[in-house]
C-alpha positions as CSV (number, residue, x, y, z in Angstrom):
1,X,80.9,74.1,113.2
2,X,82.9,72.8,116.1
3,X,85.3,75.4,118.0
4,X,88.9,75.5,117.9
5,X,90.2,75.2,121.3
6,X,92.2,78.2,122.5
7,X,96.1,76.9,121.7
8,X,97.9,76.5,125.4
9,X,100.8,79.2,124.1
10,X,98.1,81.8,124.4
11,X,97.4,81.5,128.0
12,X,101.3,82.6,128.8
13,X,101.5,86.4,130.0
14,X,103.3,87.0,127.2
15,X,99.9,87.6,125.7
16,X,97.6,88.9,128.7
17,X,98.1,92.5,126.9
18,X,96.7,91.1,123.8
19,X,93.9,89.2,125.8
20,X,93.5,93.0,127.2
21,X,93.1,94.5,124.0
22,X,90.3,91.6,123.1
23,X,88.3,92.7,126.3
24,X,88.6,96.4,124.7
25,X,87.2,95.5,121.2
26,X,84.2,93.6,122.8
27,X,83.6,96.8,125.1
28,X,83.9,99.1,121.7
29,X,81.1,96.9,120.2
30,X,78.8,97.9,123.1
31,X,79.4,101.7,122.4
32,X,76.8,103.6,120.3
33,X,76.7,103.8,116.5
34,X,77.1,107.5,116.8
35,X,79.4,107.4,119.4
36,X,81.7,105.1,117.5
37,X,81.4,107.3,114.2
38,X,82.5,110.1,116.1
39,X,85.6,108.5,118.0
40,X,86.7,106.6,114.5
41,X,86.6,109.9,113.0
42,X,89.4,111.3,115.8
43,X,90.5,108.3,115.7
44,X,91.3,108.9,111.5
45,X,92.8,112.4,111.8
46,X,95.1,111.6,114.4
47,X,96.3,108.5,111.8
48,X,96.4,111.3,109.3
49,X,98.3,113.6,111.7
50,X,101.2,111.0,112.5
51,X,101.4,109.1,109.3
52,X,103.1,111.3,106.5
53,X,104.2,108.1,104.7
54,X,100.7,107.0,104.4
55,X,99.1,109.9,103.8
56,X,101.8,110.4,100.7
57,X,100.3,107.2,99.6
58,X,96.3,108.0,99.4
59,X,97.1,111.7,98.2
60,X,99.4,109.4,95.3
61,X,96.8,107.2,94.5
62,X,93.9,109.7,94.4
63,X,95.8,111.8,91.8
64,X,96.1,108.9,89.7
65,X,92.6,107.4,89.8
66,X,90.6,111.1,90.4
67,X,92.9,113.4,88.0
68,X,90.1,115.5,86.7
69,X,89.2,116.7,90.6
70,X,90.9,119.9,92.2
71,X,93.7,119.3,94.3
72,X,91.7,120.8,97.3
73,X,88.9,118.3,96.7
74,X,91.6,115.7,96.7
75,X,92.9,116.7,99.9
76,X,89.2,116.7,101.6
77,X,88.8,113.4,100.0
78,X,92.2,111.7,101.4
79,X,91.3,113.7,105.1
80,X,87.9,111.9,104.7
81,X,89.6,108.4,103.8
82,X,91.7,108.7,106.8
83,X,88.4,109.3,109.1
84,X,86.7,105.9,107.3
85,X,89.7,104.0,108.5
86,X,89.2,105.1,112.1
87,X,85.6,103.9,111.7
88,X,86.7,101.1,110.7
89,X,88.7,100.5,113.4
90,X,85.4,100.4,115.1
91,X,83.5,98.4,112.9
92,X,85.7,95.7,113.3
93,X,84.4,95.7,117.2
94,X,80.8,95.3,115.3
95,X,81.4,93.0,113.1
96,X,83.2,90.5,115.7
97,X,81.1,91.0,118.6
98,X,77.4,92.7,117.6
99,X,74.5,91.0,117.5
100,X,72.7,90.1,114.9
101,X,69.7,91.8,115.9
102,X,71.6,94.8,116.3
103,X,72.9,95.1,113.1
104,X,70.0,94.3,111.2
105,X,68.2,97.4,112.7
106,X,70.8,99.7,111.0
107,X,71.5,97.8,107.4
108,X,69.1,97.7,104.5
109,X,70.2,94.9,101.1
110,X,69.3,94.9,98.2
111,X,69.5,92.5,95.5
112,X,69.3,89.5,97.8
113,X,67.4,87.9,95.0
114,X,70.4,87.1,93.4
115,X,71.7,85.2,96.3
116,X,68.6,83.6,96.5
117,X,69.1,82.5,92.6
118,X,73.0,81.5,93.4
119,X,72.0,79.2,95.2
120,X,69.4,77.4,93.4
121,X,71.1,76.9,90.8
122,X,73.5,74.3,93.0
123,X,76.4,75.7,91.9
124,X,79.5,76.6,93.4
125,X,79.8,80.8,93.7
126,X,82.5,83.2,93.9
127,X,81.2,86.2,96.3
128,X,83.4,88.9,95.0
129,X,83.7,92.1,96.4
130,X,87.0,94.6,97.2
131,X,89.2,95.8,99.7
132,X,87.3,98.8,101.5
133,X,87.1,99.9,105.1
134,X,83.7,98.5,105.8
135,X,85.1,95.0,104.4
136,X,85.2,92.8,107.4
137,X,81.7,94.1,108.6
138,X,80.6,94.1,105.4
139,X,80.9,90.1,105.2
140,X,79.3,89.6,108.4
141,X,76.5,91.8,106.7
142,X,76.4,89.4,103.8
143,X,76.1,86.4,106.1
144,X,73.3,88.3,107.3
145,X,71.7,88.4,103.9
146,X,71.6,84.8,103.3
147,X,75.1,84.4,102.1
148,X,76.6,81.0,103.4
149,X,80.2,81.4,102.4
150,X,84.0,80.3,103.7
151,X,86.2,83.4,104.1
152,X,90.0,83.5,102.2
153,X,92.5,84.4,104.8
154,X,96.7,85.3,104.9
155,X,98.3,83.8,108.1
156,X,99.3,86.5,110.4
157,X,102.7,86.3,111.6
158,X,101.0,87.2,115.2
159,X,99.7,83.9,117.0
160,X,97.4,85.4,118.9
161,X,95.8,87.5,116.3
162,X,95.7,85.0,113.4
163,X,93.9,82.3,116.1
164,X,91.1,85.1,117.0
165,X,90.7,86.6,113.6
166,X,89.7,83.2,112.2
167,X,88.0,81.9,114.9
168,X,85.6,85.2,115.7
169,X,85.2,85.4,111.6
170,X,84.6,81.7,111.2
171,X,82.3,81.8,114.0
172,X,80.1,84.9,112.6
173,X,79.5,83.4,108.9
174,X,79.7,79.5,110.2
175,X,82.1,78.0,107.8
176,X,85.8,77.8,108.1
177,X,88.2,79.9,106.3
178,X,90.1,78.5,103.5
179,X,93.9,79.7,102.9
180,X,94.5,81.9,99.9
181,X,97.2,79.4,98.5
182,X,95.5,76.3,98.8
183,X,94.2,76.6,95.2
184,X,93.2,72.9,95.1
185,X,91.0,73.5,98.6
186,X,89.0,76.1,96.9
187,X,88.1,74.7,93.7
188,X,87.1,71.3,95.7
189,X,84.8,73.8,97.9
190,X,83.1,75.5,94.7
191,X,82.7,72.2,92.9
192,X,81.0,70.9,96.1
193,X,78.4,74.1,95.4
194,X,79.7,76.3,98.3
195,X,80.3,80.1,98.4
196,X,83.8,81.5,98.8
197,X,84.2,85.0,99.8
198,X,87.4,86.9,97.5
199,X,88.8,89.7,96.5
200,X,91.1,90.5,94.0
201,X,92.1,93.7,93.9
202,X,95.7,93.7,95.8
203,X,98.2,91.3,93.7
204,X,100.7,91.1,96.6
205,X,102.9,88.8,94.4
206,X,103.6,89.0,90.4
207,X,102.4,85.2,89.7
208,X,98.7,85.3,87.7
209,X,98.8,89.0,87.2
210,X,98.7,91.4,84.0
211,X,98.8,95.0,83.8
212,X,95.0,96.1,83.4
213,X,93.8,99.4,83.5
214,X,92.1,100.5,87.3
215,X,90.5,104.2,86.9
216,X,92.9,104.3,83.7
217,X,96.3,103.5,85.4
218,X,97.8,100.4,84.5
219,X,97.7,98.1,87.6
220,X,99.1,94.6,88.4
221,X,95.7,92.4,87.8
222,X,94.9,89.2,89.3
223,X,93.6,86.5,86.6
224,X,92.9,84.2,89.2
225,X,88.7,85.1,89.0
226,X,88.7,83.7,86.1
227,X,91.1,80.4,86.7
228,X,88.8,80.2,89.9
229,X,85.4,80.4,88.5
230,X,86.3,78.1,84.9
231,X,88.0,75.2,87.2
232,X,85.6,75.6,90.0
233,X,82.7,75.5,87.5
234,X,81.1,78.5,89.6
235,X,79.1,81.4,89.5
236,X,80.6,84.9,90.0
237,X,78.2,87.0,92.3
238,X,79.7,90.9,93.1
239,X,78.5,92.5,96.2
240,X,79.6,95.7,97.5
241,X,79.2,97.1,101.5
242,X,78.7,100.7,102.0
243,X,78.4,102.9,104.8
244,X,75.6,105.8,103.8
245,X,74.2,108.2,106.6
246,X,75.0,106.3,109.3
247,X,73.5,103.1,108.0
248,X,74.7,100.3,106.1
249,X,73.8,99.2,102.7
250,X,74.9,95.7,101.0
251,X,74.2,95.7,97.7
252,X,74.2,92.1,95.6
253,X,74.6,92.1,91.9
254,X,73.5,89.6,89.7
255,X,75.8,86.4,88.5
256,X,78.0,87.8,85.9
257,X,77.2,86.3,83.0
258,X,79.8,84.9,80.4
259,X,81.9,84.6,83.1
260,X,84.5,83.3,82.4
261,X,84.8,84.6,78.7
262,X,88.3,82.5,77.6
263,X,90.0,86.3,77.7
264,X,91.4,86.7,80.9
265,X,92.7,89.9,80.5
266,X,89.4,90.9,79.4
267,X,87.9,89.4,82.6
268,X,90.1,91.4,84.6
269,X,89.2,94.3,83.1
270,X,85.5,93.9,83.5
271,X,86.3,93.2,86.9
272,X,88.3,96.3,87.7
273,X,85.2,98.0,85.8
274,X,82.6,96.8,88.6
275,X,84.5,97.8,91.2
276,X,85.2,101.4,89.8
277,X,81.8,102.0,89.5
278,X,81.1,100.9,93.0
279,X,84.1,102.8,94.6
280,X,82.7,105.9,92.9
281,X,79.7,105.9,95.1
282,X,81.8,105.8,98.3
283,X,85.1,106.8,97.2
284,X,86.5,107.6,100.7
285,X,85.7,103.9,101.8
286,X,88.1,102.2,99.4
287,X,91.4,101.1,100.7
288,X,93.3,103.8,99.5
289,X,96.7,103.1,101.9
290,X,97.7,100.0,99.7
291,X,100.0,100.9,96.6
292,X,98.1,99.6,93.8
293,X,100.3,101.2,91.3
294,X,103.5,101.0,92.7
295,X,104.9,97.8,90.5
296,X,104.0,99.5,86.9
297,X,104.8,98.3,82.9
298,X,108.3,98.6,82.2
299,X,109.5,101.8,81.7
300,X,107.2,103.8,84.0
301,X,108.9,104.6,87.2
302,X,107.2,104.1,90.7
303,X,105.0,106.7,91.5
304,X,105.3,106.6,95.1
305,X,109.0,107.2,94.9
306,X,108.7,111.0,94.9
């Protein structure tokens, strides 16, 4: 895939401190695994520490998605969240800069099979996964696996780190990016047979959502799996990246099958339902800052406003 040249407006010192903070992330990804655990970790309470409004947030959303466990566990959980984030400051570093050699030593997959069966069938697929602290290592751990697919991005509003972002990620998995709103891009790229990486659990805007229950809270939905999947004529393959004992672990499940099933709410659902299940293996690795609840069914007032 060729390179995008570095745009002239980055090469102002307006942006040497940002080229400064580059050099830093490529040294990070030199540290030790351990090493970086343990400074992510610091690196997590001190977020904890200084962020009140956040912290207001995970302790909010835990409460609604865990309300059977003690408020103490709840606590440890959200202190434990905090210190994933920190990691995955750091993983970030990995997934950018590491080797591939490197990073093979320390993950294990399973189901690649159902890659492997993806793509023989020649048609286009959906790699769908969710928001969690290990994502953007977790899709350079998928590439890894065998997964050929183009990333979704949001411009930044930062030059600098919109043109890196893409360009390191592009670089990693070898196919460009495609924008979230160009719907008309994306089905063109599934109908061709190509992967697309997405993920849609945070509806940032009220178009193609419903109100589906998440962990039994009812939670703007996207729809758009199943829009994407009918009119893209593709297969829908969840995978899930974990962080376990110091090692990673990408798991691939198989093609969903009746998928799409002409009830989109009911697609959602089943959707939400996968990744329950796989946030309850790892629950301090799921993005817990973002305010999944906070636009709710008429009637039920914002639980963050407290």
């Amino acid at each position: 895939m060729p390179i995008e040249p570095i745009p002239r407006a980055l090469r102002s010192p307006r942006w040497w401190p940002a080229w400064v903070g580059l050099g830093l992330m490529w040294l990070l990804a030199c540290l030790p695994m351990p090493l970086m655990r343990v400074f992510g970790s610091a690196l997590g309470d001190l977020f904890h520490a200084l962020s009140p409004e956040r912290r207001r947030i995970v302790r909010t959303n835990l409460r609604l998605c865990f309300p059977d466990l003690e408020k103490g566990a709840r606590r440890r959980l959200a202190r434990a969240h905090f210190r994933a984030l920190g990691i995955g400051f750091f993983e970030v570093a990995l997934a950018w800069f590491a080797s591939d050699r490197r990073l093979r030593k320390v993950t294990t997959f399973e189901g690649v099979e159902h890659v492997r069966a993806a793509e023989a069938s020649g048609c286009g697929t959906l790699l769908l996964s969710g928001h969690f602290t290990t994502m953007e290592l977790g899709c350079r751990l998928a590439h890894l696996a065998g997964a050929r697919f183009h990333g979704m991005y949001r411009r930044a509003d930062n030059l600098f780190a919109d043109y890196w972002m893409r360009r390191l990620r592009d670089s990693r998995v070898g196919r460009p990016a495609l924008p979230k709103e160009e719907l008309r891009q994306i089905v063109q790229t599934l109908r061709r047979g190509d992967w697309v990486w997405y993920a849609p659990d945070q509806a940032l805007e009220v178009a193609n959502t419903r109100f589906v229950d998440f962990f039994g809270q009812p939670a703007r939905t996207l729809t758009a799996t199943s829009r994407l999947a009918r009119m893209g004529r593709a297969r829908v393959v969840p995978y899930f990246p974990r962080r376990i004992n110091g090692r990673y672990h990408i798991e691939f499940m198989p093609a969903l099958d009746n998928f799409p099933s002409g009830d989109e709410s009911a697609d959602a659902r089943r959707i939400n339902a996968l990744l329950e299940d796989a946030i309850r293996v790892v629950p301090e690795q799921y993005f817990w800052v973002h305010r999944r609840f906070k636009d709710g069914p008429p009637g039920r007032p914002d639980p963050y406003d407290c």
